[in-house]
C-alpha positions as CSV (number, residue, x, y, z in Angstrom):
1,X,22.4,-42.4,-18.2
2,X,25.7,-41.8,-16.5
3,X,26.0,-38.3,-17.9
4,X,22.7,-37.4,-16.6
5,X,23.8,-38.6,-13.1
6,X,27.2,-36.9,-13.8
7,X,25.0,-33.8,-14.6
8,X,23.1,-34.1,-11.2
9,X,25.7,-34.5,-9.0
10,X,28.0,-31.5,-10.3
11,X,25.0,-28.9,-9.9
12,X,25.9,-26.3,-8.0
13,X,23.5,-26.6,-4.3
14,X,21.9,-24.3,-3.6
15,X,22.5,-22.3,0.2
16,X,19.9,-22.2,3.1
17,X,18.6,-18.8,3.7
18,X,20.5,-16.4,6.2
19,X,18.6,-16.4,9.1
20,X,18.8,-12.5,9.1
21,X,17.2,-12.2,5.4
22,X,14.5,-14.4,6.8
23,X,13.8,-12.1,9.3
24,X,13.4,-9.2,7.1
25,X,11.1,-10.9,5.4
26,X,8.9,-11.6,7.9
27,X,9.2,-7.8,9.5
28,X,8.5,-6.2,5.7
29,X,5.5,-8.7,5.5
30,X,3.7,-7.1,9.0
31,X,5.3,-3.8,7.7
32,X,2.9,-4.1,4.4
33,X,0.1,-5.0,5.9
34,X,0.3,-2.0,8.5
35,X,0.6,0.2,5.0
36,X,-2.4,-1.2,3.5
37,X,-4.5,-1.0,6.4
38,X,-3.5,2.7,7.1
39,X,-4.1,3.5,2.9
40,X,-7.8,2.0,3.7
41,X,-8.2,3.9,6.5
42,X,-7.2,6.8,4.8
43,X,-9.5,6.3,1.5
44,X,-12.5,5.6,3.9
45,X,-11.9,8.7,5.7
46,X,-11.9,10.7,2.5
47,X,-14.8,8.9,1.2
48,X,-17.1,9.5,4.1
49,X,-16.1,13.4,4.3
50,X,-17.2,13.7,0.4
51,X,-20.4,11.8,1.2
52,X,-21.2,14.0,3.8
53,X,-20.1,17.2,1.8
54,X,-22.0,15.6,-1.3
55,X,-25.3,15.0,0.9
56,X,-25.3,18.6,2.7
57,X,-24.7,17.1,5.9
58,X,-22.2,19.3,8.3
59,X,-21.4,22.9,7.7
60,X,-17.8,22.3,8.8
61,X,-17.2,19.9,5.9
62,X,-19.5,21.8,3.1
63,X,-17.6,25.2,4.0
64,X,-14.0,23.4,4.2
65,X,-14.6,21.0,0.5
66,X,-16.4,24.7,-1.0
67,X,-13.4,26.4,-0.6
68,X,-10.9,24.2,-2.0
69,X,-12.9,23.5,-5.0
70,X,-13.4,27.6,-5.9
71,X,-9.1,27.8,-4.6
72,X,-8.6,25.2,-7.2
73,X,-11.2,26.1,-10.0
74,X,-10.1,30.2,-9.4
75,X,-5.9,28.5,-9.9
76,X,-6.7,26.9,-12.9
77,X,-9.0,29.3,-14.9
């Protein structure tokens, strides 16, 4: 018994976060989200142009996704 209280008392403690750390923390957490919400904006964005150029709707889009498709096929044949 006296060994395990020996064993308690000489563990090292361990040190209270610097304040500064803390704050980074916190910042890189709002700094995440910001990321994730502008990588969903950008997917829905991309998703709604191929829905539109996969349903004929909008010559703009048709014309713009037509020729980077036959840019890309003509590259790789």
């Amino acid at each position: 018994m006296n060994r395990t209280r020996r064993a308690l008392r000489t563990r090292p403690k361990r040190r209270p976060p610097d304040r500064d750390r803390v704050r980074v923390r916190v910042r890189d957490r709002g700094q995440a989200t910001a990321e994730y919400a502008l990588v969903l904006l950008g997917a829905a964005t991309i998703a709604l142009i191929l829905i539109g150029w996969a349903t004929g709707g909008g010559n703009r889009i048709a014309g713009l996704l037509d020729h980077v498709l036959d840019t890309v096929t003509g590259h790789v044949k």
